[in-house]
C-alpha positions, 0 to 999 in steps of 0.5 A: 554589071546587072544582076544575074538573078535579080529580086522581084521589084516587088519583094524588094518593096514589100523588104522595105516595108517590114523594114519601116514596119519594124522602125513604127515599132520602135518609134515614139509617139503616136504621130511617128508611128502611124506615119510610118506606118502609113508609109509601110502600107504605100511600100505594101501597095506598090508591091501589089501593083507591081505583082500584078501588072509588071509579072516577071519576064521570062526569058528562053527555057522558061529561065528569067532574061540575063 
């Protein structure tokens, strides 16, 4: 059964990055953190692109579709 009111693409995206920012925190050595944190900013990118070419639908009254 889907959602009745599902996360934006785009947060659930932008979760993901502070989830692996947080990882680059904790990681050791120079090459794990940066490469971690280059995949935070992909996370981050797509979040971007999805904010502004995919906005949320709406359904009737204003209310998100079911």
């Amino acid at each position: 059964m889907p959602y009745k009111n599902p996360p934006k693409r785009s947060e659930e995206y932008r979760k993901r990055a502070g989830e692996v920012r947080a990882k680059a925190d904790a990681a050791h050595g120079k090459a794990s953190r940066d490469a971690l944190l280059q995949e935070a900013d992909t996370w981050e990118r797509m979040a971007d692109y999805e904010d502004k070419h995919n906005p949320p639908r709406v359904g009737p009254a204003g209310n998100p579709p079911i």
